[in-house]
C-alpha positions as CSV (number, residue, x, y, z in Angstrom):
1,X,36.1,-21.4,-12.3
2,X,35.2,-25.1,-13.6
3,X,32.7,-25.4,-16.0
4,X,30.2,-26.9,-13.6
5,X,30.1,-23.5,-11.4
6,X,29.8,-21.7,-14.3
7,X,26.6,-23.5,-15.6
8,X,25.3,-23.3,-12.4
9,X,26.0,-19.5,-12.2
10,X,23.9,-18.8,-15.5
11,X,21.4,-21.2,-14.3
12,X,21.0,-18.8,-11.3
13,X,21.2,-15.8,-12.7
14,X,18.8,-16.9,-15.1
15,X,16.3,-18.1,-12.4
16,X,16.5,-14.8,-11.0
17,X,15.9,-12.3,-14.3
18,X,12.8,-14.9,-14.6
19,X,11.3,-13.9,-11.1
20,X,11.9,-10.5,-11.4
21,X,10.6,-10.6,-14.9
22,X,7.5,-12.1,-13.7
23,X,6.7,-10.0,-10.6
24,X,7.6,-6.7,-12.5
25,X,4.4,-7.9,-15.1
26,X,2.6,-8.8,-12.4
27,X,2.9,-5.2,-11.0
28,X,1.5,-3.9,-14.0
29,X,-1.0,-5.7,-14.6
30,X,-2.1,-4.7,-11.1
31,X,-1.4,-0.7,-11.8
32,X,-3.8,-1.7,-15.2
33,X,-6.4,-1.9,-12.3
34,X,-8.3,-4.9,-14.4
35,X,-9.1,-7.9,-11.5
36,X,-10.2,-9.8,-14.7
37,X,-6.3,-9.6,-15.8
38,X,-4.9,-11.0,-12.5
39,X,-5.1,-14.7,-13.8
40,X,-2.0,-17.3,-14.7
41,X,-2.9,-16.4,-18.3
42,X,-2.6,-12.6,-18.5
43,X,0.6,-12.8,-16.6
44,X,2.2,-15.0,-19.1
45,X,1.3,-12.8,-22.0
46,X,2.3,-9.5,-19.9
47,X,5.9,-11.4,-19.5
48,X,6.4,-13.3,-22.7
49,X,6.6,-16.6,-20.6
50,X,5.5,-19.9,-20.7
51,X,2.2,-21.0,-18.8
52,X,5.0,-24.1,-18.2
53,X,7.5,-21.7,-16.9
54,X,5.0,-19.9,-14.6
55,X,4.1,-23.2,-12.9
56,X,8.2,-23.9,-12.6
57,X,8.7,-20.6,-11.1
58,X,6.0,-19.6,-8.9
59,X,4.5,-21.5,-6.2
60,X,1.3,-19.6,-6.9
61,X,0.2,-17.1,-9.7
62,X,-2.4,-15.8,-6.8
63,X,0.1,-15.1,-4.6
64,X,2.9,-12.9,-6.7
65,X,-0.4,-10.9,-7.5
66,X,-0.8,-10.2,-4.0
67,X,2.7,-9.3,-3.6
68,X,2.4,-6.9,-6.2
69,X,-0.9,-5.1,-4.7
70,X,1.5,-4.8,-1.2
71,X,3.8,-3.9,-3.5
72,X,1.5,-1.0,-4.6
73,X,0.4,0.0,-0.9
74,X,3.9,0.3,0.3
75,X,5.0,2.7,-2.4
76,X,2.1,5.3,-1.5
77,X,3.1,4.5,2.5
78,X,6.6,6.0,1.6
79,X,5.1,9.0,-0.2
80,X,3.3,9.7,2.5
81,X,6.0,9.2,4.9
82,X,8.2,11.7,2.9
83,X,5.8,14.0,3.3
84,X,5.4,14.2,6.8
85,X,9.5,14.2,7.2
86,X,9.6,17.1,5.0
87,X,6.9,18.9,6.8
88,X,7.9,22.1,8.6
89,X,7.4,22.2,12.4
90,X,6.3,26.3,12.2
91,X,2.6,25.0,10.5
92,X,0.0,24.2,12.4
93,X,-1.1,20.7,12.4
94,X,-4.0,21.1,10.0
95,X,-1.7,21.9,7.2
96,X,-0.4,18.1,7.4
97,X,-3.4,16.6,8.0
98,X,-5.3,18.1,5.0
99,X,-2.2,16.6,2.6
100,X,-2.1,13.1,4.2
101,X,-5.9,13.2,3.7
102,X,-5.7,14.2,0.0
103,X,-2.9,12.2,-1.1
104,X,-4.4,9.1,0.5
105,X,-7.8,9.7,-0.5
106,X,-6.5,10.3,-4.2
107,X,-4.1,7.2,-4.0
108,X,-7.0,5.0,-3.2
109,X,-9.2,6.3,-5.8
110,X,-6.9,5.3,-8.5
111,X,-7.3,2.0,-8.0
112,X,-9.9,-0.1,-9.1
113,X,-11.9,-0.8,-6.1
114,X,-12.8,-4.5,-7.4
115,X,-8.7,-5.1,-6.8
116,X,-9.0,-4.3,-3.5
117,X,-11.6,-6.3,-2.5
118,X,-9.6,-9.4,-4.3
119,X,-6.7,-8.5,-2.4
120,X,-9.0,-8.6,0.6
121,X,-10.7,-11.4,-0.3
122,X,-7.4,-13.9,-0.7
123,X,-5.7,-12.3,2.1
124,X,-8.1,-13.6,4.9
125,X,-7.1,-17.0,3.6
126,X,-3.5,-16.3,4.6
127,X,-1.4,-16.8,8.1
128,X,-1.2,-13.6,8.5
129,X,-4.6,-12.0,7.9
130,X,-5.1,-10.4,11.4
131,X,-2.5,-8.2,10.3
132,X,-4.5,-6.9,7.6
133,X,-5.4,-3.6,9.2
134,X,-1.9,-2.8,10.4
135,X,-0.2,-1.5,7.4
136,X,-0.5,2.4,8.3
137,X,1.8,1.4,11.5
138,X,4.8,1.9,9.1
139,X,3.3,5.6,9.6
140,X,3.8,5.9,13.0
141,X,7.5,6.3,13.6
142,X,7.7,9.6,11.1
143,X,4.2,11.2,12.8
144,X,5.4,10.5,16.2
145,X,8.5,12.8,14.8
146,X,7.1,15.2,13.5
147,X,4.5,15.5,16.3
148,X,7.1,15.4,19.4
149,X,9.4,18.6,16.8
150,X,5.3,20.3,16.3
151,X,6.3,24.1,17.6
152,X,2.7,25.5,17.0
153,X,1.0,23.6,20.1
154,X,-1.7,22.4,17.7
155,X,-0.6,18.5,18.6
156,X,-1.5,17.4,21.9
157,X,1.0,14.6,23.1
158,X,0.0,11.4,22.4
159,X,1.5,7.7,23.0
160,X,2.9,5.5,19.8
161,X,0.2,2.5,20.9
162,X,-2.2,5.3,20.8
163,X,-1.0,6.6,17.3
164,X,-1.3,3.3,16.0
165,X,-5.0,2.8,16.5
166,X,-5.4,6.2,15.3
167,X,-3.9,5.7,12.1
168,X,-5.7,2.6,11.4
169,X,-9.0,3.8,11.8
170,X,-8.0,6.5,9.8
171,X,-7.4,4.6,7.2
172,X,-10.6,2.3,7.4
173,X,-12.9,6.1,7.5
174,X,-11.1,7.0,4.2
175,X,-10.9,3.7,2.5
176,X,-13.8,1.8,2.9
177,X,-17.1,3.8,1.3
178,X,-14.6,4.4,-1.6
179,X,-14.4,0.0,-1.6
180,X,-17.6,-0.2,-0.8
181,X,-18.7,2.3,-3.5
182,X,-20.9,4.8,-1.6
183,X,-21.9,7.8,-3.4
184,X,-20.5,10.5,-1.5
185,X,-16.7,8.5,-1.0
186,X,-14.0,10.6,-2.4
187,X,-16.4,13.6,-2.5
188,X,-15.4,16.9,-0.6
189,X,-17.5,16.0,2.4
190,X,-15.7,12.5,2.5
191,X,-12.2,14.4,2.9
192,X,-13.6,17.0,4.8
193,X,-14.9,14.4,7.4
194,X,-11.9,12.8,7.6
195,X,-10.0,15.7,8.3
196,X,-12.2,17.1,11.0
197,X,-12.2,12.9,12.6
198,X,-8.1,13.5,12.3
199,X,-8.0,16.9,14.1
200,X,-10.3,15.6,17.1
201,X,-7.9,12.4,17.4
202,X,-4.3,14.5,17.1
203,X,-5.2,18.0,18.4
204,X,-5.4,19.7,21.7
């Protein structure tokens, strides 16, 4: 290999621990759930980079901080989606629906609800912010699953299009007083409610 490919190689490969180095601070500084520390700054002290080499990398600090809160959402989606692979067919449907309630509920109240609302407030400004409320779809292919293998009867049949909507507003009931920061979100009649709204949507 000449000495040209070479350089170019390392240069490459150098590019690339960079980026990665950058959007693994940029993760943590989201998981620190601090919206104050989502700025060009922190993430140059979280990395050990230059402010210079931020503005060579990344097209825009804003958006690798977004990446990492999607980031963050799609690792709690696989949880939960392991969780209703794993689930046994033999229990009833409420047995499912009270963990997915729980574990959501508890994912959501672990993060600082001032991060969510800057993830909601930058997305809008992006292409593809009618998608926002679509990102329990991922949800749909394991449910339908386990709902069409259900041997209790407690599932009534139900369309994927259907599932969809379901899932969404689902999400909306258990998220939003907990972003909005009403007094009884995250309580036991918050995840009680839910529950009951998920049995009347899923069950016969």
């Amino acid at each position: 290999m000449s000495r040209i490919l070479v350089a170019i190689q390392v240069k490459q490969e150098r590019s690339k621990k960079t980026l990665d180095d950058l959007l693994q601070s940029a993760y943590e500084l989201v998981e620190a759930g601090d919206p104050n520390l989502l700025t060009s700054r922190s993430l140059s002290k979280k990395s050990g980079y230059s402010l210079g080499t931020l503005n060579k990398r990344l097209t825009s600090v804003e958006k690798i901080f977004l990446w990492a809160i999607k980031k963050g959402q799609q690792k709690h989606l696989e949880g939960i989606s392991r969780i209703i692979e794993h689930f046994d067919p033999t229990l009833p449907m409420h047995n499912l629906l009270e963990q997915l309630v729980d574990v959501s509920m508890d994912a959501i109240l672990k993060v600082n609800p001032r991060v969510i609302r800057f993830y909601e407030n930058r997305i809008v400004k992006l292409s593809n912010a009618n998608n926002f409320h679509h990102f329990p779809d991922v949800l749909v292919p394991p449910l339908l699953k386990a709902i069409n293998q259900d041997q209790t009867n407690t599932f009534r049949p139900i369309q994927e299009y259907e599932l969809k909507l379901i899932l969404r507003s689902t999400a909306i009931f258990i998220e939003r007083p907990i972003v909005e920061g009403d007094t009884f979100a995250g309580t036991k009649e918050h995840r009680q409610m839910a529950l009951e709204n998920l049995i009347r949507l899923l069950g016969r």
